[in-house]
C-alpha distance (Angstrom), angle and dihedral (degrees) to the residues before:
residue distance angle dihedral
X1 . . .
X2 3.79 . .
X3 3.99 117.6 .
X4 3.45 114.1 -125.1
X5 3.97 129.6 -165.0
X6 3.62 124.3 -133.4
X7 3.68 95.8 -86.9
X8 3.75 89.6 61.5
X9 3.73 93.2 -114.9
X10 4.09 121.4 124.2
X11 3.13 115.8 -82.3
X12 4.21 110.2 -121.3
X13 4.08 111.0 -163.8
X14 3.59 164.2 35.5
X15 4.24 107.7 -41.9
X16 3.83 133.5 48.6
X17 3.11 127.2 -126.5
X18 3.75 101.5 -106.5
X19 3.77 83.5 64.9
X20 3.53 108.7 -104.0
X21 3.36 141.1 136.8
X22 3.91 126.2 -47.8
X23 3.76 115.7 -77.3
X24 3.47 125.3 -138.4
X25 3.97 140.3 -177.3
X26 3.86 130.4 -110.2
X27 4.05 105.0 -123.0
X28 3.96 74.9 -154.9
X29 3.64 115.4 51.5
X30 3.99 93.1 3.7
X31 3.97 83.7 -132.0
X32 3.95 107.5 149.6
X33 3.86 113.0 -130.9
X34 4.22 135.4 140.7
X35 3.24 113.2 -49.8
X36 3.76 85.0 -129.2
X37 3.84 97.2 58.8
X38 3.72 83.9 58.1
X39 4.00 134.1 86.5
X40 3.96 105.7 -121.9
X41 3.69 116.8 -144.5
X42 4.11 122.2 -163.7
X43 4.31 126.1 -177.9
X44 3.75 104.8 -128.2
X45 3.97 115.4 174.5
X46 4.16 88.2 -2.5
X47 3.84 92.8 -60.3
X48 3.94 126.8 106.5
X49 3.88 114.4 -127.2
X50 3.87 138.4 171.3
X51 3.79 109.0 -104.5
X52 3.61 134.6 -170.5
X53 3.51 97.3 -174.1
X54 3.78 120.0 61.6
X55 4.10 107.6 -113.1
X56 3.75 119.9 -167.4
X57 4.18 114.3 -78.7
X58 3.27 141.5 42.9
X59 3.97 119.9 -31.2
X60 3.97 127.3 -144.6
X61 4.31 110.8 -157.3
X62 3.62 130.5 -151.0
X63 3.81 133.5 -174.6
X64 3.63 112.6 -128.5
X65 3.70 108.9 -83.1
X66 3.31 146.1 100.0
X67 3.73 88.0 -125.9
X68 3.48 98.9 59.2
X69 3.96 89.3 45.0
X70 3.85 90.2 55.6
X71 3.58 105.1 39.7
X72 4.02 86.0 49.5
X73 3.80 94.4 54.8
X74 4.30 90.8 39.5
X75 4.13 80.3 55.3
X76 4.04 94.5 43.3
X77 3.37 76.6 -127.6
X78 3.85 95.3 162.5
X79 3.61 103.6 57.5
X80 3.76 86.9 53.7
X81 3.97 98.3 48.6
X82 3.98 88.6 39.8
X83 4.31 91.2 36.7
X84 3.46 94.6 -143.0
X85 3.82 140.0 82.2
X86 4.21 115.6 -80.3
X87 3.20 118.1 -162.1
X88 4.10 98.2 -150.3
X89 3.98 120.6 -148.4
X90 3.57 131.6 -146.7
X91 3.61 85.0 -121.5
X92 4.08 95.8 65.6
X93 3.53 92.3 79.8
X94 4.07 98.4 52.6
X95 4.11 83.4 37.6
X96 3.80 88.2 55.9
X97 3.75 88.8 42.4
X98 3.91 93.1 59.7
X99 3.98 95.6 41.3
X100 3.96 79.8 59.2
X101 3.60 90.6 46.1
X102 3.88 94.6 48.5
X103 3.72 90.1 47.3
X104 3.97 94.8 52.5
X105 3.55 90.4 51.1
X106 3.63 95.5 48.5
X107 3.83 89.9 52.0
């Protein structure tokens, strides 16, 4: 279903219109959801971490699985989202993994 404002036209941006919280897009399944049932990912020095706390710059999201994470990086889906060159770690993968983790437990 596509939100639309009062004026009828789509609506471009961040909250719905029952007045939630901001809305973001999977760079991995492109499925819209809150942005805070997503994983948020941030460059910082060139390399792509998990972060809870917003840094300055451009943010990528990902829902929380593995799925998501792989068919993002098999689409180079980051550099796009982020539009600039990520250097990606073999340590993104067992960072996302913990993020998830952290969430479960939380919920």
């Amino acid at each position: 279903m596509v939100a639309r404002a009062a004026h009828g036209r789509r609506r471009v941006g961040g909250r719905p219109p029952d007045g939630g919280g901001p809305v973001r897009t999977c760079v991995g399944c492109r499925e819209r959801r809150a942005a805070s049932d997503l994983i948020r990912l941030q460059v910082d020095d060139g390399h792509l971490h998990v972060v809870d706390r917003p840094l300055p710059g451009r943010s990528a999201y990902l829902c929380p699985s593995r799925a998501c994470l792989e068919r993002a990086l098999r689409r180079r889906a980051f550099a796009r989202t982020l539009r600039q060159d990520v250097r990606l770690d073999d340590g993104l993968p067992v960072e996302f993994r913990e993020a998830v983790e952290a969430r479960e437990a939380v919920r």
